[in-house]
N, C-alpha and C positions, 0 to 999 in steps of 0.2 A: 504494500500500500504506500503510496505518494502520498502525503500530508501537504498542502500549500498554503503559504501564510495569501490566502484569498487575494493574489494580486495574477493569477493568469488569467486573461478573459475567455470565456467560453464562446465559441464559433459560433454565429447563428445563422448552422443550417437551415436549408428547405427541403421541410416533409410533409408529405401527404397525409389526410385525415381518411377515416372510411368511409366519410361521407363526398370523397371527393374534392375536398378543400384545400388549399395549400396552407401551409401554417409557418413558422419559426419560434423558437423561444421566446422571442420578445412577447409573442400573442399569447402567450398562457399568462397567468395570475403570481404578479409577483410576489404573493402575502408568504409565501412557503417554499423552503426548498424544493428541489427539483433532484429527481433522481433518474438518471438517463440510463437505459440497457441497452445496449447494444448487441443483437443478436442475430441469427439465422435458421430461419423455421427447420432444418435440414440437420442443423448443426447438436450433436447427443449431449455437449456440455450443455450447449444454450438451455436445451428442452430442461434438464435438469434443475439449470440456476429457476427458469420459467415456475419452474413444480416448485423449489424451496419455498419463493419470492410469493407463491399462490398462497399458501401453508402458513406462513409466519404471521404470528400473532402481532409482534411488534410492530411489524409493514404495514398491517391492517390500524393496527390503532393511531401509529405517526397522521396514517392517513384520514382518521376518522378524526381526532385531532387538526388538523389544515393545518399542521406540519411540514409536512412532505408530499410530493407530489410526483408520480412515478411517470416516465413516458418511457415507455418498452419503443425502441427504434429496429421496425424493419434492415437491416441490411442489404437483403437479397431484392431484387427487381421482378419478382412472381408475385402477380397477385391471389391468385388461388389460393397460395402458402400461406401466404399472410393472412389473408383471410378466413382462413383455419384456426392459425393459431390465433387472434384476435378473438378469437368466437369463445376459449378459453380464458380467457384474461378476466381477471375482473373489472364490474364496469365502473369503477372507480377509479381505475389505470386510464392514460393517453395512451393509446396506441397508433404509431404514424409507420411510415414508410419515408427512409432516406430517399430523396429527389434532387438533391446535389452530387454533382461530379467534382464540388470543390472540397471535401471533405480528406484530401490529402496532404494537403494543407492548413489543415486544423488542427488543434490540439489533441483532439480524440486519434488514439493510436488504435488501430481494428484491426491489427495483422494478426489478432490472437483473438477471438469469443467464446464467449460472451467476455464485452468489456462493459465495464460499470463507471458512471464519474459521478459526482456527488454536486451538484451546484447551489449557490448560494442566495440569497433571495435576489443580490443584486446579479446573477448570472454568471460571477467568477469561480472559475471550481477550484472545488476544497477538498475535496479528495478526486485522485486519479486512477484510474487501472486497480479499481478498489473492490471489495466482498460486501456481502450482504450484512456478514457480520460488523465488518468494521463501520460501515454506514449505520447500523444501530447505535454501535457502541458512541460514535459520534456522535446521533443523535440524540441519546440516552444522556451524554456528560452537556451539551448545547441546553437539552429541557433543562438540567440540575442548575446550570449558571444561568441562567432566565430566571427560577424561582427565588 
């Protein structure tokens, strides 16, 4: 896990919604972090982290809470795939599809998935190349210094 004192900016990609829409980070609600997956319907890690991230308690309450805000990112350019696994997700997740061919040049590194990054309400990430785990534990010590 990469820890960043919140000064790298996060890329704002262009993804697509189910509905059709084009979107970027900027268009989601900045009240809550942002937790981006990076993944491929195909890929047996992905499906994996997919099933933990479904599972967890804490995911579910950050989120029930307006905490955290998850946007699972397509990879792969199949919609059928995505639209599969989307149909699994809870409907409390963003789920979009990568629409950028500029993403090689962002800070998001995707040569390995699932990659995970942790963003911050203003959009700079704070964790990088990071677990599901340690995104709690983050979020876990973040609520403590709040209260």
């Amino acid at each position: 896990m990469l820890l960043f004192a919140a000064t790298l900016w996060s890329q704002d990609l262009l993804y697509e919604r189910t509905d059709g829409r084009t979107m970027t980070l900027d268009s989601l609600p900045d009240s809550r972090m942002t937790l981006l997956l990076f993944y491929d319907p195909e890929c047996g890690d992905c499906q994996q982290e997919l099933f933990v991230m479904r599972h967890s308690s804490q995911l579910r309450q950050a989120i029930a809470e307006a905490r955290l805000q998850v946007v699972a990112v397509c990879t792969e350019p199949n919609d059928s795939l995505w639209r599969h696994t989307v149909s699994e997700m809870p409907p409390t997740w963003v789920p979009v599809m990568l629409r950028s061919d500029n993403w090689f040049d962002s800070p998001y590194d995707l040569t390995s998935l699932p990659a995970m990054y942790l963003l911050g309400k203003d959009r700079k990430i704070v964790l990088k190349d990071t677990d599901l785990y340690e995104v709690m534990e983050f979020m876990r010590k973040n609520k403590e210094s709040e209260e």
